[in-house]
C-alpha positions as CSV (number, residue, x, y, z in Angstrom):
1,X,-4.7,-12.0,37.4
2,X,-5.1,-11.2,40.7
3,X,-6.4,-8.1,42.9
4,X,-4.7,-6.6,45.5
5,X,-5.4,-3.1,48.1
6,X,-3.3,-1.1,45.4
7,X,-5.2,-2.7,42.8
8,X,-4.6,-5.5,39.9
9,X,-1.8,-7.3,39.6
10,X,-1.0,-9.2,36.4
11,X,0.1,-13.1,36.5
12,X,1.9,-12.8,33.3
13,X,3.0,-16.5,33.5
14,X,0.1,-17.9,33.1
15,X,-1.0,-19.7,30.5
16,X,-4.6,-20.8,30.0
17,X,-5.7,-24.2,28.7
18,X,-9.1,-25.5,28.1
19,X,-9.4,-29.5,28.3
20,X,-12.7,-31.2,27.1
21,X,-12.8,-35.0,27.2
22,X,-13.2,-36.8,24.3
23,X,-13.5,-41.0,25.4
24,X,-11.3,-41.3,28.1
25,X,-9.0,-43.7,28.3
26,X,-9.2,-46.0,31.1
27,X,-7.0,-45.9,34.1
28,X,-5.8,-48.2,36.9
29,X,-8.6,-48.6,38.9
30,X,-11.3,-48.3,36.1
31,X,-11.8,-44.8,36.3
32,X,-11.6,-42.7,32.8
33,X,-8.7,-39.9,32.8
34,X,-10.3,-36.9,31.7
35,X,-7.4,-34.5,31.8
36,X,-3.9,-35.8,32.3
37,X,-1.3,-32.1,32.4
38,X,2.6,-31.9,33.2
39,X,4.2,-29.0,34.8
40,X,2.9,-26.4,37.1
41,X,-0.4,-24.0,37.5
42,X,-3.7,-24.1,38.6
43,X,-7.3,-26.2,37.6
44,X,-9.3,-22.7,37.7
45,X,-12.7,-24.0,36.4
46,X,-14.8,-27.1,35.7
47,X,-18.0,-27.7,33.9
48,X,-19.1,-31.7,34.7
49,X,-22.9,-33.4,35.4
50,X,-21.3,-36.0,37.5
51,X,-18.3,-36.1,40.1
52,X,-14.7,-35.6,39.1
53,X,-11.8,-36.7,41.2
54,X,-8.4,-34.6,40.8
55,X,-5.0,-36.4,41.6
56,X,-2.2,-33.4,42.4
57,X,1.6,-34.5,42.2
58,X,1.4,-38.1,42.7
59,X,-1.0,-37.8,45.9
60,X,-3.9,-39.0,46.6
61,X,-7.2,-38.7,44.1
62,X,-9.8,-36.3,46.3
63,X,-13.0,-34.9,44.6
64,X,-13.3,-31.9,43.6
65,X,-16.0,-29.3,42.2
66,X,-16.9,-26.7,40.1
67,X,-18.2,-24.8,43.6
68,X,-15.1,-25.5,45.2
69,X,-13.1,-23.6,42.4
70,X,-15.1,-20.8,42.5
71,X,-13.8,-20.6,45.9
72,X,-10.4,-20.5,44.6
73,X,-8.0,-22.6,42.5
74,X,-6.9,-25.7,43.0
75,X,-2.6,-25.4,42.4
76,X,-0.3,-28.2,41.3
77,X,3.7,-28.3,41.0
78,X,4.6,-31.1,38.6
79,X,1.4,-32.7,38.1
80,X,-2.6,-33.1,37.8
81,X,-4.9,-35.7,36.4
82,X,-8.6,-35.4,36.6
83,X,-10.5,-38.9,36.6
84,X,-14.7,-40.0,36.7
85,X,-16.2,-43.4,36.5
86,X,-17.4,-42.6,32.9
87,X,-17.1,-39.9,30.9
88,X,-19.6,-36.6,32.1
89,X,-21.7,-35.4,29.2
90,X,-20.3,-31.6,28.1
91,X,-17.1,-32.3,30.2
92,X,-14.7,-29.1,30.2
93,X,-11.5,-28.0,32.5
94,X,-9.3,-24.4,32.5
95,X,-6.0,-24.7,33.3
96,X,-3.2,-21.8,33.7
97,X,0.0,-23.2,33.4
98,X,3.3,-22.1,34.4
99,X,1.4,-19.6,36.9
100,X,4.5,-17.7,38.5
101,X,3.8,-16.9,42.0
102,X,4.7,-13.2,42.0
103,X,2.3,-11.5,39.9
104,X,3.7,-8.4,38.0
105,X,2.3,-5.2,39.6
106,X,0.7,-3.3,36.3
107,X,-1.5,-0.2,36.2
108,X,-4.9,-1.2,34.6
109,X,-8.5,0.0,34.5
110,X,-11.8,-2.3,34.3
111,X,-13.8,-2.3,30.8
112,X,-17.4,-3.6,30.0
113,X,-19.0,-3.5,26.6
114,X,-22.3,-5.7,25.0
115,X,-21.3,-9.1,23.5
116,X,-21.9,-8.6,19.2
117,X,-19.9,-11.6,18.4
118,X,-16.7,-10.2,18.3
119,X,-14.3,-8.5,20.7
120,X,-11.0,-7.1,20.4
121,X,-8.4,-5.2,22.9
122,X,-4.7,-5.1,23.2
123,X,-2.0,-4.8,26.5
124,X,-2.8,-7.5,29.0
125,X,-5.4,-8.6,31.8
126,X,-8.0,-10.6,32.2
127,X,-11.3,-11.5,30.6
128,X,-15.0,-13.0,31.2
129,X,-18.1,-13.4,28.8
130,X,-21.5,-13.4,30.2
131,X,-24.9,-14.6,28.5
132,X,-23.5,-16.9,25.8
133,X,-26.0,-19.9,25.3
134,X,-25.5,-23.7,26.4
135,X,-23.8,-25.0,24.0
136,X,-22.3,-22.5,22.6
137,X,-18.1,-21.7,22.4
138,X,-16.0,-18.7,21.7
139,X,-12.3,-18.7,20.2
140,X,-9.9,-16.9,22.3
141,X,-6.6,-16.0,20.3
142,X,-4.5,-14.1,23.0
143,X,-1.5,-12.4,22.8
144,X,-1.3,-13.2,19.2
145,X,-0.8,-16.6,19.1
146,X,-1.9,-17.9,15.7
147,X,-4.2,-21.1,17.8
148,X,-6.9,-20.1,19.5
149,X,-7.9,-21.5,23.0
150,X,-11.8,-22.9,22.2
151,X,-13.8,-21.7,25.4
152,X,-17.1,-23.4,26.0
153,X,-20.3,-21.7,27.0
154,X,-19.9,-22.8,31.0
155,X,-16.6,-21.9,31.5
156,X,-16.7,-18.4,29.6
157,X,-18.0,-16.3,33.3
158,X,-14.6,-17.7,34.8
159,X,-11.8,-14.4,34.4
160,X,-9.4,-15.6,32.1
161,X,-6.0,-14.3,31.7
162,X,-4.6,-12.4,28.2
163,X,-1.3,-10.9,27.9
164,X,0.2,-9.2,24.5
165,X,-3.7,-9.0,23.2
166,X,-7.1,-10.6,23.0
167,X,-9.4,-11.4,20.4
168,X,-13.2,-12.9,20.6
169,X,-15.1,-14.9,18.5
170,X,-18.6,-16.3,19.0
171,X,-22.0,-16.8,18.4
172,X,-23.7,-13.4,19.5
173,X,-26.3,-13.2,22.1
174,X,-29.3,-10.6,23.5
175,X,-27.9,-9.1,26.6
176,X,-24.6,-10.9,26.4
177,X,-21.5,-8.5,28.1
178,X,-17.8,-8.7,28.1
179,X,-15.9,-7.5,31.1
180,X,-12.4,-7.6,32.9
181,X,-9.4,-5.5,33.6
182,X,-6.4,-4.6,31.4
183,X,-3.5,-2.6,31.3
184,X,-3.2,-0.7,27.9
185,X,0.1,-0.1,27.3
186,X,1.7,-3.8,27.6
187,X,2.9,-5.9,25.1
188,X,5.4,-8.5,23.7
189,X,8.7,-7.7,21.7
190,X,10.4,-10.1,19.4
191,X,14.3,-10.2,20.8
192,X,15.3,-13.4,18.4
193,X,13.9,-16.0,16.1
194,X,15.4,-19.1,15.2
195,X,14.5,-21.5,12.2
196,X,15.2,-24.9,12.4
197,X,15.2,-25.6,8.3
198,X,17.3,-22.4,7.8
199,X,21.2,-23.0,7.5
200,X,22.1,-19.0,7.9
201,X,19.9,-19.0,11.8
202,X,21.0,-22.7,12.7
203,X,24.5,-21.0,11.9
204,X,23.7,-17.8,14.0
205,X,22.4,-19.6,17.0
206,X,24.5,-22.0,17.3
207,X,22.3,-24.8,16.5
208,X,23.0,-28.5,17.4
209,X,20.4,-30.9,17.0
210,X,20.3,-35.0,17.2
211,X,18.4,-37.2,15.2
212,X,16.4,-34.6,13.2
213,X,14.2,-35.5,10.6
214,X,14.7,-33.9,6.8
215,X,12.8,-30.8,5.9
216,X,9.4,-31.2,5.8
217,X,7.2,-29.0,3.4
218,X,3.6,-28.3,4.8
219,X,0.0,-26.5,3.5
220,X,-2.3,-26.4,6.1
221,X,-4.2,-24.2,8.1
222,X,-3.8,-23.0,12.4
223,X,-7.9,-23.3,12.6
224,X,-11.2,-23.7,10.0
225,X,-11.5,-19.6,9.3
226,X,-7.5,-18.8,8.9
227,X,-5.8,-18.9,5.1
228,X,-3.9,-21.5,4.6
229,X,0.0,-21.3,5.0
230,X,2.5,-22.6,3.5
231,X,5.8,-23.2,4.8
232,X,8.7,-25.6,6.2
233,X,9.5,-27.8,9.7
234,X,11.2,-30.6,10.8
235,X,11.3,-32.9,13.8
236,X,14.0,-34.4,16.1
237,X,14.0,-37.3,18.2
238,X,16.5,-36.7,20.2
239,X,18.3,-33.3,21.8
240,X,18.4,-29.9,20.1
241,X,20.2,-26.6,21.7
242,X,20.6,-23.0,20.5
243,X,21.2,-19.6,21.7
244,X,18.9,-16.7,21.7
245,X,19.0,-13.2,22.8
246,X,17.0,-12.1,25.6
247,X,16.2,-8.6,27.0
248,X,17.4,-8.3,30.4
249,X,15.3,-5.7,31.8
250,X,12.1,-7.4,31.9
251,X,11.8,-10.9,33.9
252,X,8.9,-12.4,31.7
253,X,10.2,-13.8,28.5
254,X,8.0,-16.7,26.1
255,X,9.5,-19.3,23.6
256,X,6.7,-19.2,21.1
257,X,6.9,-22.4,18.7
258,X,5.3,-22.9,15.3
259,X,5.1,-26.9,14.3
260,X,3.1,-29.3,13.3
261,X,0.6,-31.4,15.4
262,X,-0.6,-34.1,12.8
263,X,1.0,-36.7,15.4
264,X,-0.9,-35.9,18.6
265,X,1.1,-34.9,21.7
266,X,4.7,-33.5,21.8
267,X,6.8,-34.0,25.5
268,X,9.9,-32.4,25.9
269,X,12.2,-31.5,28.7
270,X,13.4,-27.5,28.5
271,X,16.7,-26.6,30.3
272,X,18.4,-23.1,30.2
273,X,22.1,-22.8,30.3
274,X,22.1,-26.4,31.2
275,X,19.4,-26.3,34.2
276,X,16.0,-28.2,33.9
277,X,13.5,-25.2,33.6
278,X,10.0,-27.5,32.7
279,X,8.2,-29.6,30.5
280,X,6.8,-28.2,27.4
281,X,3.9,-30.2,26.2
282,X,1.6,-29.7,23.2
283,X,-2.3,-30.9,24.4
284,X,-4.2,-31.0,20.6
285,X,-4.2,-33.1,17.8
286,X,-5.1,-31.9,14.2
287,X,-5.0,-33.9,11.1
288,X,-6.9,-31.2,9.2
289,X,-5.9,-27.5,10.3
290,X,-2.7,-28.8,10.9
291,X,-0.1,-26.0,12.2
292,X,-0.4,-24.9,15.5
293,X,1.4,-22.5,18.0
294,X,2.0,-22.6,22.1
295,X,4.3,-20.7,24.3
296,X,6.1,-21.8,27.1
297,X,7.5,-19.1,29.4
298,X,10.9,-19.3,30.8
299,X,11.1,-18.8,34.9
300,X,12.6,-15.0,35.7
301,X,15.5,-16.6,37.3
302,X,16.6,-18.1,34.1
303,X,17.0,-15.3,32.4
304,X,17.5,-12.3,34.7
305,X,20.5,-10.3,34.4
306,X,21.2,-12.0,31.2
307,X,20.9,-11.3,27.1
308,X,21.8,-14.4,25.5
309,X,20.9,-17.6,26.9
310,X,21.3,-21.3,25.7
311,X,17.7,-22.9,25.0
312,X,17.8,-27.0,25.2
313,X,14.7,-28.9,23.8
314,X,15.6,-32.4,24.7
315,X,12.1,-34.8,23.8
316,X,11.2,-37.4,26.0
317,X,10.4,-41.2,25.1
318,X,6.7,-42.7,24.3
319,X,5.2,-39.5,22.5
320,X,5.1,-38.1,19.1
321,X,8.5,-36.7,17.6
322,X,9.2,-33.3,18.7
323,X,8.4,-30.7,15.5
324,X,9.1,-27.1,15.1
325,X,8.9,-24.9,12.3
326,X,10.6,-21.9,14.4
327,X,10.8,-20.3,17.4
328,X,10.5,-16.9,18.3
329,X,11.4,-15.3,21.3
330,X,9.1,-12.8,23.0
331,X,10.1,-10.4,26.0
332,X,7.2,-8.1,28.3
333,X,7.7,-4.8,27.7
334,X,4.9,-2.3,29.3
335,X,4.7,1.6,28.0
């Protein structure tokens, strides 16, 4: 979200991610690769006790700081990999993906209210937590995504963006506040859903798929409080397209997936009626709470003036088969 004379504007785009470093794995050079993130956005926050150096599309690694953020993001276009000579104790990055860089003018007023533990709002904006103790981390489920983005203690003060809801969780704290912007009345709307392991949608949408796996049946959880879920996916290794109906009167439309990440990180290649749109790239592994969701919003130009569109998911070599349990598609609507 950013401000402007006439007041906020809405970057309803963006997607945040939170990167922490686990061991690193060690890069040409003998630096460890902290973060390592396709497609483009914006590094927006960092929380390290020793220096980190940011490579941005291919260029040149330069160091960068969690001062120097404050000061304004650092942007990317196809690429950003954050690097240290070891790995910093409490390491933690925000990233917004897929930032589009005309913000969608919304009418919105600022709230405040004391920190209990639990927060909840809906429409769209942006969000900051002050007071939470070291150490500590709050769950962010935004606009109703079934994962939750885990937000640690030092980057919680940074504005973060929601759109189509929020909801907190987190260890409660004296004199802790929440605080941001919003605009009420915004939301998505479900235009189409397609099932992968259902021959009636495959039908509908036209599905046509390479190399998918058989149907896979799956009891697992999206994170340690949910109820577990049963339910069906499948993978493909190759190419999959289908059609999906779109509302053209709004220029922000999401492909939400649900799938499995027991395998680690999912690549793929999206086009739209045949164009290269982006990369769509799952950043979490989870043997135990094992379903996950992630969105990936398709550019305005993709879809503008249109209400049916051909969606291409087309996997790319060296990563973990591409798995999907369905995909819904989700349009902005604001009342």
């Amino acid at each position: 979200m950013q401000e402007t004379q006439g007041g906020p504007s809405l970057d309803l785009s963006a997607v945040p991610l939170v990167l922490e470093a686990g061991c690193g794995f060690l890069a040409p050079g003998g630096r460890r690769v902290l973060a390592d993130v396709e497609g483009r956005g914006v590094l927006t926050a960092l929380a390290s006790d020793q220096p980190v150096f940011a490579r941005v599309d291919d260029g040149a690694e330069r160091p960068v700081s969690a001062g120097e953020l404050r000061g304004g993001a650092l942007a990317f276009r196809e690429s950003l990999t954050l690097s240290a000579d070891t790995v910093p104790e409490g390491f933690a990055a925000r990233v917004d993906l897929w930032c589009d860089p005309e913000p969608w003018p919304c009418e919105a007023e600022p709230f405040e209210a004391a920190w209990g533990g639990e927060f909840e709002t809906e429409g769209a904006g942006w969000w900051r937590l002050s007071g939470i103790p070291e150490g500590g981390r709050v769950l962010a489920w935004i606009g109703g995504l079934a994962t939750p983005v885990v937000v640690p203690a030092a980057l919680c003060g940074v504005p973060m963006p929601f759109a189509g809801g929020l909801r907190l969780s987190g260890p409660p704290a004296e004199g802790a506040r929440v605080a941001g912007w919003r605009s009420a009345g915004w939301t998505w709307v479900e235009t189409d859903r397609v099932d992968p392991c259902d021959e009636a949608s495959r039908e509908a949408h036209g599905w046509a798929g390479q190399n998918e796996t058989a149907i896979l049946r799956l009891e697992s959880r999206f994170d340690p409080s949910s109820a577990i879920v049963a339910g069906t996916h499948r993978g493909h290794l190759n190419g999959a397209s289908f059609d999906v109906t779109v509302d053209n009167a709004t220029p922000r439309v999401r492909l939400r997936r649900t799938f499995d990440r027991f395998h680690g990180v999912q690549r793929a290649r999206v086009l739209v009626d045949g164009a290269f749109v982006g990369i769509w790239r799952s950043y979490t592994e989870d043997r135990t709470c094992r379903w996950a969701e992630d969105d990936f919003p398709l550019p305005p130009a993709a879809t503008r003036g249109r209400d049916r569109v051909r969606v291409t998911i087309d996997p790319m070599p060296g990563t973990a088969l591409w798995d999907a349990a369905r995909y819904r598609v989700l349009c902005a609507r604001c009342r």
